[in-house]
PABA-878406 format. One record per residue (C-alpha): residue number from 1; residue in one letter; x, y, z. Coordinates in Angstrom, 3 decimals. Layout:
resi/resn/xx/yy/zz
NUM/a/X/Y/Z $
...
# end
This chain:
resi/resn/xx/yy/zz
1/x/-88.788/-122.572/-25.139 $
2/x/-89.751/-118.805/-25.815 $
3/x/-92.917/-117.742/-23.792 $
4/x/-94.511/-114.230/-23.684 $
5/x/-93.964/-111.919/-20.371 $
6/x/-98.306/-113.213/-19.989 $
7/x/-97.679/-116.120/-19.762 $
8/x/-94.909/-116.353/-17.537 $
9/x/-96.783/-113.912/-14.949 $
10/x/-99.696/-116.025/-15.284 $
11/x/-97.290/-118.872/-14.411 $
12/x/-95.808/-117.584/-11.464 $
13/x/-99.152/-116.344/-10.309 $
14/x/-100.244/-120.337/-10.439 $
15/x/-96.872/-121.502/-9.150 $
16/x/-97.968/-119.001/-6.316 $
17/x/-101.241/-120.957/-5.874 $
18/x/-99.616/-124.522/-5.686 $
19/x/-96.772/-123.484/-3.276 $
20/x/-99.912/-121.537/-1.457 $
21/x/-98.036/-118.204/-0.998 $
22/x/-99.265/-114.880/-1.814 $
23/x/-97.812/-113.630/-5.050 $
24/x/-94.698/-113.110/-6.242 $
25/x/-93.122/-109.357/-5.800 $
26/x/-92.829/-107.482/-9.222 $
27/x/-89.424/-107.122/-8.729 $
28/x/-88.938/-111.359/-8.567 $
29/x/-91.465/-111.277/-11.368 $
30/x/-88.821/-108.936/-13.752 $
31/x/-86.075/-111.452/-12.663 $
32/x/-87.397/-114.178/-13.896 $
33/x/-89.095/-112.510/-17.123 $
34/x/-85.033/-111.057/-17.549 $
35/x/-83.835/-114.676/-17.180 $
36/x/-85.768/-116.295/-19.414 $
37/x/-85.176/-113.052/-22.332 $
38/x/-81.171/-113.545/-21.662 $
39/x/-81.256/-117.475/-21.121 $
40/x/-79.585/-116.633/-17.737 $
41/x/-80.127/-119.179/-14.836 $
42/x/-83.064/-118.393/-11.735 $
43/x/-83.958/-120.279/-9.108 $
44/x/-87.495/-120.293/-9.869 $
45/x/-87.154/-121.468/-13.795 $
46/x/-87.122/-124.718/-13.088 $
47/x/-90.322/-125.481/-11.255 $
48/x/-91.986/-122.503/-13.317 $
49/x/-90.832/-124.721/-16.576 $
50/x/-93.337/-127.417/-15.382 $
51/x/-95.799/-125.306/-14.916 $
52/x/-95.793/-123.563/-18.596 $
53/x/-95.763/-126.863/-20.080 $
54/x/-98.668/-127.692/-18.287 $
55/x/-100.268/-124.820/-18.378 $
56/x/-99.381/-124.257/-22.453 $
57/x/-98.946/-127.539/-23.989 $
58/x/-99.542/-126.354/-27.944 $
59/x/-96.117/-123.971/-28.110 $
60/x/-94.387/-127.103/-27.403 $
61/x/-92.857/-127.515/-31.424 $
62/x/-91.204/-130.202/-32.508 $
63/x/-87.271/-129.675/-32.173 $
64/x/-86.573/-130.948/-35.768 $
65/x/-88.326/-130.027/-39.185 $
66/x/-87.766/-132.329/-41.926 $
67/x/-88.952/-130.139/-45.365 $
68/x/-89.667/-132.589/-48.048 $
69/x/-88.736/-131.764/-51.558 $
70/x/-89.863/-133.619/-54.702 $
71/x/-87.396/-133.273/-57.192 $
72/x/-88.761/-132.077/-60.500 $
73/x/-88.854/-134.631/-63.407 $
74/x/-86.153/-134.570/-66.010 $
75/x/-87.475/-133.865/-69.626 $
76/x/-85.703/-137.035/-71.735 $
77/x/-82.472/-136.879/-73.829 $
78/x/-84.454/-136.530/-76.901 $
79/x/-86.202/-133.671/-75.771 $
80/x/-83.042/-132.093/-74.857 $
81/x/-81.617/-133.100/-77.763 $
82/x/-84.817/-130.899/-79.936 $
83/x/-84.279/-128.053/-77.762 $
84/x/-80.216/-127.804/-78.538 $
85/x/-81.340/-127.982/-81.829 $
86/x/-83.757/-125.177/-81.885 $
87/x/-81.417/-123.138/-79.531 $
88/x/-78.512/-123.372/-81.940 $
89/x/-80.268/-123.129/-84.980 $
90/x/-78.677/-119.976/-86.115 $
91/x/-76.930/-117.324/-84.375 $
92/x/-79.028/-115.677/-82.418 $
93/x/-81.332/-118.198/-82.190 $
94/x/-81.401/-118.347/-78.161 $
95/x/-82.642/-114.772/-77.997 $
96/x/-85.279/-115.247/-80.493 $
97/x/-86.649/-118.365/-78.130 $
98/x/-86.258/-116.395/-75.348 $
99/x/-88.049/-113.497/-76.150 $
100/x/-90.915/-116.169/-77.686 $
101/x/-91.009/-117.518/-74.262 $
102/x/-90.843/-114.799/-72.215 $
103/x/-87.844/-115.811/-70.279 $
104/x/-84.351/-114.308/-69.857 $
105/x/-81.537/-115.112/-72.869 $
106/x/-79.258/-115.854/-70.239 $
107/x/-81.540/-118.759/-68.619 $
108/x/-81.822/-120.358/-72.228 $
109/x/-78.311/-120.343/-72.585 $
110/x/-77.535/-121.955/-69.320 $
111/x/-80.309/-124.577/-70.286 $
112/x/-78.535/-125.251/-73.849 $
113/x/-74.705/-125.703/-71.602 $
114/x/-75.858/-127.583/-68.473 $
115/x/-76.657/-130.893/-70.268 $
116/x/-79.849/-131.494/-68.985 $
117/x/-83.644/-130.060/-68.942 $
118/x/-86.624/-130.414/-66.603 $
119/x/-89.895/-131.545/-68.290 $
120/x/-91.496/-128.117/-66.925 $
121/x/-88.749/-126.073/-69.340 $
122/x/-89.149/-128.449/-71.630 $
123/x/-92.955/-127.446/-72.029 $
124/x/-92.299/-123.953/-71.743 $
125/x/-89.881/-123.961/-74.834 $
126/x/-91.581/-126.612/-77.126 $
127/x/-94.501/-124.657/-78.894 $
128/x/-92.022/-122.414/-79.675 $
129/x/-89.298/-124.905/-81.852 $
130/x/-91.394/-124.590/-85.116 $
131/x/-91.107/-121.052/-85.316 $
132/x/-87.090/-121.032/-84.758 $
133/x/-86.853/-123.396/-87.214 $
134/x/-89.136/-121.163/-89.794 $
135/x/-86.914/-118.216/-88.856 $
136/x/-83.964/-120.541/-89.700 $
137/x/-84.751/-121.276/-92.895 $
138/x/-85.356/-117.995/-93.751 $
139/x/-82.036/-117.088/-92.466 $
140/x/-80.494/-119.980/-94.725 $
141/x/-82.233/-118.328/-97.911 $
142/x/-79.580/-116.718/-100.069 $
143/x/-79.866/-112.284/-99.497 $
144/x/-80.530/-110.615/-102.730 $
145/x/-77.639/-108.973/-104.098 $
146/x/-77.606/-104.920/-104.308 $
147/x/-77.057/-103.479/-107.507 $
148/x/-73.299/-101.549/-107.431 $
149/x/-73.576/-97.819/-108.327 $
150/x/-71.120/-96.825/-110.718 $
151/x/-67.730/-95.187/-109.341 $
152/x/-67.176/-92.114/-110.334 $
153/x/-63.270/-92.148/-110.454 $
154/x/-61.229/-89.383/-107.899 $
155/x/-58.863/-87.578/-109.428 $
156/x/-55.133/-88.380/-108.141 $
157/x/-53.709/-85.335/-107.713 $
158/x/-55.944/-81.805/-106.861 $
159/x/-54.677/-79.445/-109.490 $
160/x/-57.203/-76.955/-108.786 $
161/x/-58.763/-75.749/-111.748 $
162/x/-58.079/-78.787/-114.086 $
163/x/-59.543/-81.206/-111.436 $
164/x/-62.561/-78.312/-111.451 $
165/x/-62.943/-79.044/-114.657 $
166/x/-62.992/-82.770/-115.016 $
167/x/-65.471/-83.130/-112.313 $
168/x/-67.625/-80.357/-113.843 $
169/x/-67.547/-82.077/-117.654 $
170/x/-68.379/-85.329/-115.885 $
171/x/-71.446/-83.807/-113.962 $
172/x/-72.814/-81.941/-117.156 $
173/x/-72.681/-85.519/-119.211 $
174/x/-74.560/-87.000/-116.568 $
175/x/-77.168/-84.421/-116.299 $
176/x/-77.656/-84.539/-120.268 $
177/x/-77.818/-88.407/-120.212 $
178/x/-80.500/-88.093/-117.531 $
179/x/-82.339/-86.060/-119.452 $
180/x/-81.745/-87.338/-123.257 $
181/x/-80.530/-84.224/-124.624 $
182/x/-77.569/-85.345/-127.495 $
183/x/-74.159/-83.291/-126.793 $
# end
């Protein structure tokens, strides 16, 4: 049992009374305070441990805790089921649910692998299905296609002035088709 240096002075002091003694010296008082700091053995710690639990009966604690804990309930396979859905959707789809649900991307994707889901999860991630889905199906749409520029073809071999020349011609007949004047 721990007690404060008080109450083992006040102790002694009433250990003093029932032996009916004067007292106990300082110096016997710092012996037993230094006995019961190192759990070293005194003479007078046994009949002075009778007298704190008397004297302080509430620091007595109960040698064994037991901590209860409920275990959370389990969202149900088909729940699960939705969110691996929604999670794999697309790629990238984890991320998107994460940052809609203001958790980490790693915790989703630990979710999606483990195999199971607690209902409290569940909740967390379910208003936010509809919109991975929308963002799937826009994925799924087919990308309009980007309209090629023409090539202008690179000469093989840099002559100099007759590769000059080419690319100049070329550049003038663009210029005049730009602006409609007839060569």
């Amino acid at each position: 049992m721990i007690y404060i240096s008080e109450q083992i002075k006040e102790a002694l002091k009433t250990l003093a009374e029932i032996k009916r003694r004067p007292p106990y010296e300082l110096c016997i008082v710092k012996s037993v305070l230094n006995a019961y700091r190192n759990n070293e053995h005194h003479s007078l710690k046994a009949e002075l441990d009778v007298v704190l639990q008397q004297k302080f009966p509430r620091l007595n604690r109960p040698k064994e805790i037991i901590i209860v804990r409920e275990k959370p309930a389990m969202a149900t396979d088909e729940q699960y089921q939705e969110f691996v859905e929604a999670a794999r959707a697309f790629t990238g789809a984890m991320k998107f649910m994460a940052t809609l649900a203001r958790i980490n991307a790693t915790t989703v994707s630990l979710i999606a692998n483990r195999g199971f889901m607690r209902v409290h999860e569940y909740q967390q991630f379910q208003p936010h299905f509809a919109a991975v889905f929308a963002e799937q199906a826009r994925h799924l749409q087919p990308k309009p296609k980007a309209e090629s520029k023409p090539r202008v073809k690179k000469p093989k071999n840099n002559n100099g002035q007759k590769v000059m020349r080419q690319i100049m011609s070329a550049s003038v007949a663009e210029a005049r088709n730009r602006k409609g004047v007839a060569a």
